[in-house]
LOBAPA-427729 format. One line per 5 residues: number of its first residue (from 1); their letters; for each residue x, y, z of C-alpha. Coordinates in steps of 0.5 Angstrom, whole numbers, always signed. Each point is the difference from the previous one (the first is absolute). Layout:
LOBAPA-427729
NUM	A	X:Y:Z; ...
//
This chain:
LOBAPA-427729
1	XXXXX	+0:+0:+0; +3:+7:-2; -3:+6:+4; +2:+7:-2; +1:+5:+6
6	XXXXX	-1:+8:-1; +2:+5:+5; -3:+7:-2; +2:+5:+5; +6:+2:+4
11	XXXXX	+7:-4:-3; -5:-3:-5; +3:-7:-3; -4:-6:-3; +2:-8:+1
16	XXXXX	-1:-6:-3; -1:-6:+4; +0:-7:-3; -3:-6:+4; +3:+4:+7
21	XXXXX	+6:+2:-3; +3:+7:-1; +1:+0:-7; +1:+7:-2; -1:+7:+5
26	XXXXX	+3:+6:-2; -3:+8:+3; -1:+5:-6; +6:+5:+4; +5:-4:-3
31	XXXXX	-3:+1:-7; -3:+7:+1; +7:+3:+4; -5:+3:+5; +1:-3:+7
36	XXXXX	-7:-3:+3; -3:+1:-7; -7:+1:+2; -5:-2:-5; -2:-5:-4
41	XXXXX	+5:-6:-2; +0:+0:-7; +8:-2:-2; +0:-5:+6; -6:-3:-3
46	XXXXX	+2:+0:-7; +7:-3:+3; -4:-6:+4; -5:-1:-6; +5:-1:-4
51	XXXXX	+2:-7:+5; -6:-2:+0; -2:-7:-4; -9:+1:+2; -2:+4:+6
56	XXXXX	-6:-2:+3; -1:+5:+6; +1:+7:+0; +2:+2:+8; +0:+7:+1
61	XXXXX	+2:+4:+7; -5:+5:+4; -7:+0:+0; -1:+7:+0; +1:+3:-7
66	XXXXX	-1:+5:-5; -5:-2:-6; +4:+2:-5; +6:-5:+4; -6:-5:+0
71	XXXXX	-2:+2:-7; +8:-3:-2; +0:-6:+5; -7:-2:-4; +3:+2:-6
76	XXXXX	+6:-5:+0; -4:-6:+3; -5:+1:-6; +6:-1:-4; +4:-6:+3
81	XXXXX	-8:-2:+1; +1:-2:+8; -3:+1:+6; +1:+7:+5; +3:-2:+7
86	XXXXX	+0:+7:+4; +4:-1:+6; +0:+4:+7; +6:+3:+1; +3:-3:+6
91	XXXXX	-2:-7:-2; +4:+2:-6; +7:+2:+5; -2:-7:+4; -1:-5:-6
96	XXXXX	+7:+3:-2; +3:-1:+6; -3:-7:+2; +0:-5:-7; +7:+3:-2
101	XXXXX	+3:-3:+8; +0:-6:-1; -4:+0:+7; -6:-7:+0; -2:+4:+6
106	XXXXX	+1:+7:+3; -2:+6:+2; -1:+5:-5; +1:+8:+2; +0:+6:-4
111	XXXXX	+2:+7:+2; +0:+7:-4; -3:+7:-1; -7:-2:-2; -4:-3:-6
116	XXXXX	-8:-1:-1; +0:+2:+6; +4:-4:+4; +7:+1:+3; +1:-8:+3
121	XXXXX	-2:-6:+0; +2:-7:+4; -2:-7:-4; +1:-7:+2; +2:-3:-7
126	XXXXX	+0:-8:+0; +0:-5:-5; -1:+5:-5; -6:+3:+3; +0:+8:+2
131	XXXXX	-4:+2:+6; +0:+7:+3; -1:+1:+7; +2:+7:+2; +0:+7:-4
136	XXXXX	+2:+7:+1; -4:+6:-3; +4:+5:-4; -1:+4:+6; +4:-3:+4
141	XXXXX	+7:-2:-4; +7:-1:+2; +2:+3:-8; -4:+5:+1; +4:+3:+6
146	XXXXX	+6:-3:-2; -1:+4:-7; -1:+6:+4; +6:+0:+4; +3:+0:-7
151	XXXXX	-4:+6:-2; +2:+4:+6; +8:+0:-1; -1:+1:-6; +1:-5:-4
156	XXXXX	-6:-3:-5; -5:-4:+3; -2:-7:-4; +7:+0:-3; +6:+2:+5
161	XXXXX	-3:-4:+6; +7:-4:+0; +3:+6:+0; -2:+1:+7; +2:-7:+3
166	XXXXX	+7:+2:-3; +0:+5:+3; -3:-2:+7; +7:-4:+1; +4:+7:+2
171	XXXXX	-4:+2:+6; -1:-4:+5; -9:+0:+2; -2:+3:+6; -5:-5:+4
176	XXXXX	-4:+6:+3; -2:+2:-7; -1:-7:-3; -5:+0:+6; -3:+6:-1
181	XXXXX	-2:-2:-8; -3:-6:+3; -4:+4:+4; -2:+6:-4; +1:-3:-7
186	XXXXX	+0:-6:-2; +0:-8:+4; -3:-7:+0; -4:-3:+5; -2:-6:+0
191	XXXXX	+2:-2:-7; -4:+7:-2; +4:+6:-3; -3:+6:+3; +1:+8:-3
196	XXXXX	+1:+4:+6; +1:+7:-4; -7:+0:-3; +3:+1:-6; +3:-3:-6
201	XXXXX	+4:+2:-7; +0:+8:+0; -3:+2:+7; +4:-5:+3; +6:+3:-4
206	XXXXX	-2:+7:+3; -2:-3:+6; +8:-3:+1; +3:+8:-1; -3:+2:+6
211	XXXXX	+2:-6:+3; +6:-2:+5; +3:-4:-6; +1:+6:-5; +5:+3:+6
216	XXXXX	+5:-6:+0; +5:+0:-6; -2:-4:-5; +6:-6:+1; -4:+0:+8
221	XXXXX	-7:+0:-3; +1:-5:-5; +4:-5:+6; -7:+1:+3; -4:-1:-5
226	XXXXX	+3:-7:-2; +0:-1:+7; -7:+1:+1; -2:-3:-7; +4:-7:+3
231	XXXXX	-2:-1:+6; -8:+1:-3; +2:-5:-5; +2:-5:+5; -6:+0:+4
236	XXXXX	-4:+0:-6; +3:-6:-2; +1:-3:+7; -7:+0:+2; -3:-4:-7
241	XXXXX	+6:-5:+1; -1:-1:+8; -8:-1:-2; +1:-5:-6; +7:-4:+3
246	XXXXX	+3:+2:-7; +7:+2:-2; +0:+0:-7; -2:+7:-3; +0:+2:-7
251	XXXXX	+0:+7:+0; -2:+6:-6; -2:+7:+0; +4:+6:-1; +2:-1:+8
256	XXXXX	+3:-5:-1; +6:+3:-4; +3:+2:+6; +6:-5:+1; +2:+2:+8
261	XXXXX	-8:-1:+2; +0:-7:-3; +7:-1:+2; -4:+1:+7; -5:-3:-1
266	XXXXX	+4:-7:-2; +5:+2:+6; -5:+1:+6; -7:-4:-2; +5:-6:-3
271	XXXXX	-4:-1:-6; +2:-3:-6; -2:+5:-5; +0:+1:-8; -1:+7:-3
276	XXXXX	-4:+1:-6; +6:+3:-5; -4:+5:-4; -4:+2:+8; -3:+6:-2
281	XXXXX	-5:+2:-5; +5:-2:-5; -2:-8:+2; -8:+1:-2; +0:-2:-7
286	XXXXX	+3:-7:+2; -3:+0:+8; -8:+1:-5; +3:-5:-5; +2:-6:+6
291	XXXXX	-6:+2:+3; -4:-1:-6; +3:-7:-1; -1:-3:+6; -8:+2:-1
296	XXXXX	+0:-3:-6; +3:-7:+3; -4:+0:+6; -7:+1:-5; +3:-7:-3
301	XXXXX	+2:-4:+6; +7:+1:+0; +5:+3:+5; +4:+5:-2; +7:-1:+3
306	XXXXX	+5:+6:+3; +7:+0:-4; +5:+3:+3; +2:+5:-5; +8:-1:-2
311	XXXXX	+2:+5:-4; -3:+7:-2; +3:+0:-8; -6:+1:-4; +0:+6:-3
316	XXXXX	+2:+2:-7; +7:-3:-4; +4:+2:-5; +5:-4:-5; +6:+3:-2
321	XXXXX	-3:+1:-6; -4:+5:+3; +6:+3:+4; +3:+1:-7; -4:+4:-3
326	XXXXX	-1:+5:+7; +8:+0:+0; -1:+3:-8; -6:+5:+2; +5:+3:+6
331	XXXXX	+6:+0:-4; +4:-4:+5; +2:-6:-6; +7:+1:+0; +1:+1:+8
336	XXXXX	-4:-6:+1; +5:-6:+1; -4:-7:-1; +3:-4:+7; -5:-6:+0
341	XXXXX	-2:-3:+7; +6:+1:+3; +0:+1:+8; +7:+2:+1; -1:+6:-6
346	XXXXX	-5:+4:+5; +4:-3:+7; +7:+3:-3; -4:+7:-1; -4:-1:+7
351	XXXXX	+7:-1:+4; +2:+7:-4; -4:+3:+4; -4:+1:-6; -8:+0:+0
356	XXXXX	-4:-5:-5; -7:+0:-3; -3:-6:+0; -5:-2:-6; -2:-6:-2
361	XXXXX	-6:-6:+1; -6:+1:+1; -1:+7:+4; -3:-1:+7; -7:+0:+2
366	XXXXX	-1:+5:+7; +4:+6:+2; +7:-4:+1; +6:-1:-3; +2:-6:-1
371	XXXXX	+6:-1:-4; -4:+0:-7; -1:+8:+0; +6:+2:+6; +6:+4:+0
376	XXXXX	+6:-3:+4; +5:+3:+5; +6:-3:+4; -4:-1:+7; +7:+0:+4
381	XXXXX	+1:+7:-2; -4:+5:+5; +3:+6:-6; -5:-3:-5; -6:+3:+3
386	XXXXX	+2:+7:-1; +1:-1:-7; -6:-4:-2; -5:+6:+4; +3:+5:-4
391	XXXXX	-1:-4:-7; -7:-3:+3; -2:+6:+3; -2:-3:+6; -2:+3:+7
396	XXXXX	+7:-2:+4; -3:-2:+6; -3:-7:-4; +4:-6:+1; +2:-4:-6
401	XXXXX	-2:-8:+0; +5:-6:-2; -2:-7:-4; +3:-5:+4; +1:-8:-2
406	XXXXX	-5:-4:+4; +5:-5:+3; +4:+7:+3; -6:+2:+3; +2:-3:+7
411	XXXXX	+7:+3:+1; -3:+7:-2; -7:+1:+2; -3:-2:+7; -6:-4:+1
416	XXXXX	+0:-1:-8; -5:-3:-4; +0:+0:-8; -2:+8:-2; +1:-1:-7
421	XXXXX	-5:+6:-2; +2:+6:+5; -6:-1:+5; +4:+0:+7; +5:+3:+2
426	XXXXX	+6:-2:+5; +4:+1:+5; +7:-2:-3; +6:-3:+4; +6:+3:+1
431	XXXXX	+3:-3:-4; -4:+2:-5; +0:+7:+3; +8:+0:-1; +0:-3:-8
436	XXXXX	-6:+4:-3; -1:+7:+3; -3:+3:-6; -6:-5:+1; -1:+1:+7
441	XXXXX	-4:+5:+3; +2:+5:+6; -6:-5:+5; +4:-6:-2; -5:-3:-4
446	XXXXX	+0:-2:-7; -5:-2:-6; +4:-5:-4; -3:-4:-6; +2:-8:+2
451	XXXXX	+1:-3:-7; +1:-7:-2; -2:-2:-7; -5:+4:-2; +4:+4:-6
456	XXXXX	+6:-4:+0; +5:+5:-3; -1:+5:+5; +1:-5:+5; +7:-2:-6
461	XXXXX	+2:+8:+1; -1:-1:+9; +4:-6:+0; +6:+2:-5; +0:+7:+6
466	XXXXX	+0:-5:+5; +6:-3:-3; +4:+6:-1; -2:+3:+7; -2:-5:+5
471	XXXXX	-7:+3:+0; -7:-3:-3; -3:+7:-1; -1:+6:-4; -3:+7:+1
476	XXXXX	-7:-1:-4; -3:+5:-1; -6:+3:-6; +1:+1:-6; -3:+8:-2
481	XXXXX	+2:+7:+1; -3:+4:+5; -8:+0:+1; -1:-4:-6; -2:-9:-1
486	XXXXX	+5:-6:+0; +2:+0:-8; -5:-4:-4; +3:+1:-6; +7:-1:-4
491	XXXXX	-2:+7:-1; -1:+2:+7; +6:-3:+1; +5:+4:-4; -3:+7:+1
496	XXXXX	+0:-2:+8; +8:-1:-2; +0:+6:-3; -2:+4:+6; +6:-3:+3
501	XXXXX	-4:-5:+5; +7:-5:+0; +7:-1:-3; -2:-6:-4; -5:-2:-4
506	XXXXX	-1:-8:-1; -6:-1:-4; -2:-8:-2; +7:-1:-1; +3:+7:-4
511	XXXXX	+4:+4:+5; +2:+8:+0; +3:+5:+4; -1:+6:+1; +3:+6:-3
//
């Protein structure tokens, strides 16, 4: 069975899922070049209809909907001549999280801003069956407030929330205030989430201005803020996982993006927990998808079976005839040097302190990269992050992240556990500490990529650098120029390497440098 999942709305992408299985997603911010593209996903759905052999369902993501929105849906299902799954919004964040987790049995949790009307939800999943047991109104919603936070230091809310958390571990929290948000505020009683202030979204921005949070410096009120947002999160958490005796949690919404918080999470309720990769509204095309699909078996007597999600390379792909032509239309032919698939060609620029843009394979589903779309710098040396904030452009107080060789995770990570889509973060050894400063931030903490076989020739690339320098990782991080998408395209590639984003350019086996 083949379903088509749509996301029309904030960071729009469609999917397709094939018999329970992602086949191809992709958001249209990697075609548009516009950052949470908001629209409808018209280039992400002609690039998965393309994949399809015969689409027997149409799934898409949000009840409530404009009629020319509605008008669109009705028109592509009357084309492909398919029924129309319109899927609520947080069912659509659980189903991505539940059946990509690989979980028989768990408790399935959301937590974001709000969509349909909702903030949270709790669901016991079983044998392929979904049962919500909690929600949350948009009214009481911990994105909600934790946006708001981003807003009031002066960062843009929806999109720079992780910039708050980065920036939350210069400052060490002070108790009293985090009491005070809890009561004046936001908290969780009881396993319900409670709006203290009276307000949400704009108000409760002006609300915050005339609060003792705008007093503080903004590394202080971010370090309170996190605190606060944290210790919610655990009793929310806690109090379902008290109730239902279950330590395996699969977890979407855009909340879940914070990587300390889970880290949390994990440390201190001692769950084993999986974290959707695309966890924001990035996600709903393929959550409305699986959804979509488990009904449709349920509807037929058959089960549908979690599967734990391996990889997350499904997006587009280029041959090298492709990069050629690129290469022409940008006049870079005679500075490209055809090098092939030779670790040791991007190990040599690495080890000379240079940085290497990385495309190649199937671009990766979600807001990470993950060594098909990546540029990499030496970790061992701390010199390295000066240099790429000023050729990214990137806020300094924002930490870098490492890809790290499965089997290497022990020695550098403690309580590891395999993270191979950047969903958790980590507090690093001293070992680690000492060989790769560059990718550990201020708190001691890292937010590595764990890699095992998953794109074997960046795994080549990691084990070639481990043979020169005794350290099975490297600095990974996305490949983009300030405030634009990850690079879809060839395209894209060679006019983010002509703004200057790496020393190097490796591209499906072409290399160039920079002049």
């Amino acid at each position: 069975m083949e379903v088509v999942g749509i996301h029309h709305g904030h960071d729009a992408g469609a999917a397709l899922i094939r018999d329970g299985e992602i086949v191809a997603a992709a958001n249209e911010e990697r075609f548009s070049r516009k950052k949470f593209h908001r629209g409808f996903p018209e280039r992400s759905l002609q690039f998965v209809l393309e994949r399809s052999n015969d689409v027997d369902v149409l799934a898409v993501a949000g009840l409530y909907r404009k009629r020319k929105d509605l008008e669109r849906v009705r028109d592509i299902a009357e084309e492909l001549e398919v029924p129309v799954y319109l899927v609520e919004h947080h069912a659509a964040h659980a189903a991505s999280a539940y059946y990509t987790s690989g979980f028989n049995r768990c408790l399935t949790i959301t937590v974001d801003a709000a969509g349909d009307g909702l903030s949270a939800t709790v669901w016991v999943c079983e044998r392929g069956e979904m049962h919500r047991v909690s929600t949350e109104s948009y009214y009481d919603s911990l994105g909600d407030f934790y946006a708001n936070v981003t807003e009031l230091l002066g960062f843009e809310p929806m999109k720079d929330e992780g910039k708050v958390m980065c920036l939350a571990a210069y400052a060490e929290p002070d108790l009293r205030s985090v009491e005070w948000i809890r009561r004046e505020v936001i908290d969780v009683e009881e396993g319900n989430i409670v709006n203290r202030l009276g307000a949400i979204s704009g108000e409760a921005v002006r609300r915050l201005k005339r609060s003792k949070l705008a007093k503080m410096g903004r590394e202080r009120a971010a370090a309170v803020a996190q605190e606060a947002l944290e210790e919610l999160l655990l009793e929310y958490f806690g109090h379902y996982v008290n109730e239902y005796g279950e330590n395996r949690i699969a977890y979407a919404g855009g909340v879940a993006a914070n990587v300390v918080a889970n880290m949390r999470l994990r440390e201190e309720l001692n769950i084993d927990l999986f974290v959707h990769p695309n966890m924001g509204d990035g996600g709903l095309a393929v959550g409305a998808a699986l959804w979509a699909w488990a009904e449709e078996e349920l509807a037929r007597g058959r089960r549908p079976e979690p599967r734990r999600l391996e990889d997350v390379y499904f997006g587009p792909e280029y041959d090298r005839e492709e990069v050629r032509k690129a290469l022409e239309e940008h006049d870079m032919t005679d500075r490209a040097e055809y090098v092939g698939k030779d670790p040791d060609a991007i190990v040599r620029k690495l080890l000379e302190g240079k940085t290497v843009a990385l495309f190649h394979s199937r671009m990766e589903y979600g807001p990470r990269a993950l060594g098909a779309r990546s540029i990499l710098a030496d970790p061992r040396d701390r010199g390295v992050v000066d240099k790429l904030n000023r050729d990214l452009g990137r806020d300094p107080f924002q930490p870098f992240a490492p890809t790290i060789l499965s089997e290497d995770a022990p020695e550098y990570l403690r309580r590891p556990c395999e993270s191979p889509f950047m969903t958790l973060a980590f507090r690093a050894t001293d070992t680690f500490r000492r060989k790769a400063p560059a990718v550990v931030h201020v708190d001691g903490t890292t937010r590595p990529q764990t890699l095992r076989d998953e794109l074997p020739f960046y795994r080549e690339v990691i084990e070639t650098f481990r043979e020169e320098t005794g350290l099975g990782a490297v600095l990974n991080t996305s490949f983009n120029p300030h405030g634009e998408p990850i690079v879809c395209s060839p395209r894209d590639a060679l006019e983010a390497f002509e703004h200057g984003v790496a020393d190097v350019l490796w591209i499906e086996g072409y290399m160039i440098e920079r002049g």
